[in-house]
One Martini backbone bead per residue (centre of mass of N, CA, C, O) as a GRO file, in nm:
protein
  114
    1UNK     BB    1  -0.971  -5.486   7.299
    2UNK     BB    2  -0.886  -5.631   7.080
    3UNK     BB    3  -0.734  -5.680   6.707
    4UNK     BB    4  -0.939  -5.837   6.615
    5UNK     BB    5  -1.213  -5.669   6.686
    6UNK     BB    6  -1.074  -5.373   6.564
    7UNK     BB    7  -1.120  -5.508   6.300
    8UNK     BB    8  -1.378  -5.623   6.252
    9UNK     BB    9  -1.497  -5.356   6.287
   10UNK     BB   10  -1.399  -5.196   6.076
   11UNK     BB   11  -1.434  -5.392   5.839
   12UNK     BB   12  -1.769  -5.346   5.902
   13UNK     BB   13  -1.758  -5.069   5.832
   14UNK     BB   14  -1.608  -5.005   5.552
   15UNK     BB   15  -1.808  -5.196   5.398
   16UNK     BB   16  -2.095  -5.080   5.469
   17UNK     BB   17  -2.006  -4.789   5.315
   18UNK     BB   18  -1.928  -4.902   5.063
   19UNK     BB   19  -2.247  -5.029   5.012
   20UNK     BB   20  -2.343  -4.738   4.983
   21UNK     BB   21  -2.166  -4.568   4.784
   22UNK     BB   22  -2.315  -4.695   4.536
   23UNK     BB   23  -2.591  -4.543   4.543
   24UNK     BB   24  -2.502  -4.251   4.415
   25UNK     BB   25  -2.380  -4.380   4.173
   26UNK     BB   26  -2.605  -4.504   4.040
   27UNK     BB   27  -2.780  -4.265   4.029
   28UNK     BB   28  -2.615  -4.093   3.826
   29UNK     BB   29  -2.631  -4.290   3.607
   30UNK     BB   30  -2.918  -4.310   3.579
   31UNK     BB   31  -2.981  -3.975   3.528
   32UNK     BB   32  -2.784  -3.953   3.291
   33UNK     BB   33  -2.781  -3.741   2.982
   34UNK     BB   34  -2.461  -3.875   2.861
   35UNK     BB   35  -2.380  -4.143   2.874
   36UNK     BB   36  -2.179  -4.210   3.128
   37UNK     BB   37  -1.885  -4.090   3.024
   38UNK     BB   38  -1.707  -4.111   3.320
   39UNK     BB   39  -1.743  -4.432   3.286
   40UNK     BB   40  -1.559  -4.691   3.355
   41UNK     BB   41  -1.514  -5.009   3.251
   42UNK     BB   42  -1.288  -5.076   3.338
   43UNK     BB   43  -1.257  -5.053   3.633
   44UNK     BB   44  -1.549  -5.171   3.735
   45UNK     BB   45  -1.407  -5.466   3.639
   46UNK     BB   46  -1.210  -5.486   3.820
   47UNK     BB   47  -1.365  -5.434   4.082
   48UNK     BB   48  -1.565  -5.676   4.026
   49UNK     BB   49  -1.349  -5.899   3.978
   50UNK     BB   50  -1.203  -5.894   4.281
   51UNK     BB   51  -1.498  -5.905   4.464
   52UNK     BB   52  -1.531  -6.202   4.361
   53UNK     BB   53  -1.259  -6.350   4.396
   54UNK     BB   54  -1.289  -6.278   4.704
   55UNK     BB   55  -1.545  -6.426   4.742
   56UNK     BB   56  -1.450  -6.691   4.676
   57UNK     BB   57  -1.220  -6.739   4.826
   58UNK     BB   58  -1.369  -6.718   5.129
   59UNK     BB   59  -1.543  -6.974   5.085
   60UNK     BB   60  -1.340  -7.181   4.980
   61UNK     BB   61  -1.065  -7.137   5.192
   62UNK     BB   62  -1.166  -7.003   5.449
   63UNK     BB   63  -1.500  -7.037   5.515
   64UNK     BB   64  -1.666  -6.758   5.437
   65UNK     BB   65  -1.977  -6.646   5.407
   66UNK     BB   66  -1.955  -6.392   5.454
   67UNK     BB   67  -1.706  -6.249   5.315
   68UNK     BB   68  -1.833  -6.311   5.104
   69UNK     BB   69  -2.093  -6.192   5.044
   70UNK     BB   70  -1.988  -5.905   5.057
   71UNK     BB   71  -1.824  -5.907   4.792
   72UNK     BB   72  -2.084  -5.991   4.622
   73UNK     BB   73  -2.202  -5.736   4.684
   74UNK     BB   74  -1.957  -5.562   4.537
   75UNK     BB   75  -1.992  -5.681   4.270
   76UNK     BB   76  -2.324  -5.619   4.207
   77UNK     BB   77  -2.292  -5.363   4.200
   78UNK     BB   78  -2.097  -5.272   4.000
   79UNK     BB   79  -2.250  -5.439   3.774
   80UNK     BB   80  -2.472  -5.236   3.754
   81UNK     BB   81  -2.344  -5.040   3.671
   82UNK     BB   82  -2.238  -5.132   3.378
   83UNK     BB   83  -2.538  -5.188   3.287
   84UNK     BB   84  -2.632  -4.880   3.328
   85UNK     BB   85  -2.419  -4.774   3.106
   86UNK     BB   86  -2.496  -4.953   2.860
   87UNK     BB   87  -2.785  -4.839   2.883
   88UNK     BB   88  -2.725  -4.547   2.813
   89UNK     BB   89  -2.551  -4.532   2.593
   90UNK     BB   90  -2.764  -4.697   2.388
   91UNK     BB   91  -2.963  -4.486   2.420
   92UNK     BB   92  -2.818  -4.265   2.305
   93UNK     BB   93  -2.747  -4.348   2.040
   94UNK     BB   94  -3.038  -4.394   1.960
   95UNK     BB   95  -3.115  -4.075   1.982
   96UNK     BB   96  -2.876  -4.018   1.736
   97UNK     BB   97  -3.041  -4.129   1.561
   98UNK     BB   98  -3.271  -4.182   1.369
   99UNK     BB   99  -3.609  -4.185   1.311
  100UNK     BB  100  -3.637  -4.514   1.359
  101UNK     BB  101  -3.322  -4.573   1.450
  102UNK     BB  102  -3.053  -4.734   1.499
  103UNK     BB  103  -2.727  -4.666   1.463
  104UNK     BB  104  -2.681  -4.967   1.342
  105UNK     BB  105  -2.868  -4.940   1.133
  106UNK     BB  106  -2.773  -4.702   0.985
  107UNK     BB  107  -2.478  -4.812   0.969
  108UNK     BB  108  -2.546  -5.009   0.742
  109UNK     BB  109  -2.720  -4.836   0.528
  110UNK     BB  110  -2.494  -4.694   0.439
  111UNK     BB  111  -2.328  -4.891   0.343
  112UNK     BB  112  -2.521  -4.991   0.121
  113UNK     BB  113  -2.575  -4.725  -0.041
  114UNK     BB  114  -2.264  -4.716  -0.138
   0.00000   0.00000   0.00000
């Protein structure tokens, strides 16, 4: 086995391992009954980010549709998390406050009332 082989082997088994390890991560934001309070917008906008250039780059630059493929799956699961979150986070929001209002409407209510 040579060195390139080496490489292609780990670089396919860390990658396949990465794309699964999103699996438990969205399913706990989904789960999340705290608005998903633990995960960070910034972190995973950073790594959705990388993914998504580093899938750009292997396309147009290398010529590899695997190697983007690949990136372009691991921006797409991050990518989840972040819309999971927003979207519990908004739930929470709406759970907090009064019944029949968004946090949003109550919060103008308040405005105008003032």
């Amino acid at each position: 086995m040579t060195l390139g082989d080496l490489s292609f082997c780990l670089f396919t088994l860390f990658n396949g391992l990465r794309v699964v390890s999103y699996l438990p991560q969205i399913l706990r934001v989904a789960r999340d009954e705290n608005g998903a309070s633990a995960i960070s917008y910034t972190t995973w906008l950073l790594w959705t980010g990388a993914n998504a250039t580093t899938g750009l780059y292997a396309g147009v630059n290398l010529g590899d549709p695997m190697l983007a493929a690949i990136n372009w799956l691991n921006a797409a699961c991050c990518a989840l998390v972040i819309a999971l979150t927003a979207w519990k986070r908004r739930a929470r929001a709406d759970d907090a406050a009064l019944p029949g209002e968004s946090g949003y409407t109550a919060l103008t209510m308040d405005n105008l009332s003032a």
